[in-house]
C-alpha positions in Angstrom: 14.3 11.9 1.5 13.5 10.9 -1.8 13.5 7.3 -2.3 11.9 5.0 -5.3 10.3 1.5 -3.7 13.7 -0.3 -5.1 15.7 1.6 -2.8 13.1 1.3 -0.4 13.2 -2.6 -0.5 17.1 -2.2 -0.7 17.9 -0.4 2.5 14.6 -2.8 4.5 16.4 -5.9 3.4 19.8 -5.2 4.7 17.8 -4.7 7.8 16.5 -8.3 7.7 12.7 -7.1 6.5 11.3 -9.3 4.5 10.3 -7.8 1.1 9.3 -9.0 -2.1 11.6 -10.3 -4.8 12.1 -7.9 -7.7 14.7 -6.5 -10.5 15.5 -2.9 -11.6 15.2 -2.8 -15.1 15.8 0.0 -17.4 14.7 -0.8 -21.1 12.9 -3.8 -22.6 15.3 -6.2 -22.9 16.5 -5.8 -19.3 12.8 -6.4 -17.7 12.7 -9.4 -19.9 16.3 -10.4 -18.6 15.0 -9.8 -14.6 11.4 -11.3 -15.4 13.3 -14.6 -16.4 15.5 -14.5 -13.8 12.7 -14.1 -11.2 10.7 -17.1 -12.7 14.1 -19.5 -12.2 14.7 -18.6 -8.8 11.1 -18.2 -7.8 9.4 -20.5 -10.3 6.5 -17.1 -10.5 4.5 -17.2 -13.7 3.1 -13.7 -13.2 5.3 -10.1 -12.9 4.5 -6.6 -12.3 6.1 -4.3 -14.2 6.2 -1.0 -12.3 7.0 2.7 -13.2 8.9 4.8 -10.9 9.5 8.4 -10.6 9.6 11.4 -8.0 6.5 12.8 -8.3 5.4 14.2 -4.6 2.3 12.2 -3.9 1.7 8.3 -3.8 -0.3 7.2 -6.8 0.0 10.4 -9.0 2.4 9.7 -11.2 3.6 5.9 -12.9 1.9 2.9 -13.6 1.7 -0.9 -12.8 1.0 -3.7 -14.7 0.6 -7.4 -13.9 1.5 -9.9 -16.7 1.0 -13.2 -17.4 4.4 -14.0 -19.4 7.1 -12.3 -21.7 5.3 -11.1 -25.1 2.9 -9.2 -22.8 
């Protein structure tokens, strides 16, 4: 089964896991939108913006990056 960590965190939560907060965002405008919207609800200054794709292997393929606000 091929699932990204979104979907993951998706199918945990209706489960009752607890999992961290996060949006699915894809352009620029809508990770802006989602970072917002995570700093309202959780009051979090800091985001990580993560790339996701099927790659077969953890850690081969993507990126993260933590951020301090917006312009970043």
């Amino acid at each position: 089964m091929n699932l990204h960590e979104y979907q993951g965190k998706e199918l945990l939560s209706t489960y009752g896991v607890a999992i961290q907060r996060g949006k699915l965002a894809h352009t620029v405008e809508e990770a802006v939108s989602g970072k917002k919207k995570l700093k309202a609800e959780t009051g979090t200054q800091f985001c990580v913006v993560k790339a996701q794709i099927h790659a077969g292997g953890r850690g081969k393929v993507g990126g993260e990056k933590k951020k301090k606000n917006v312009d970043d």
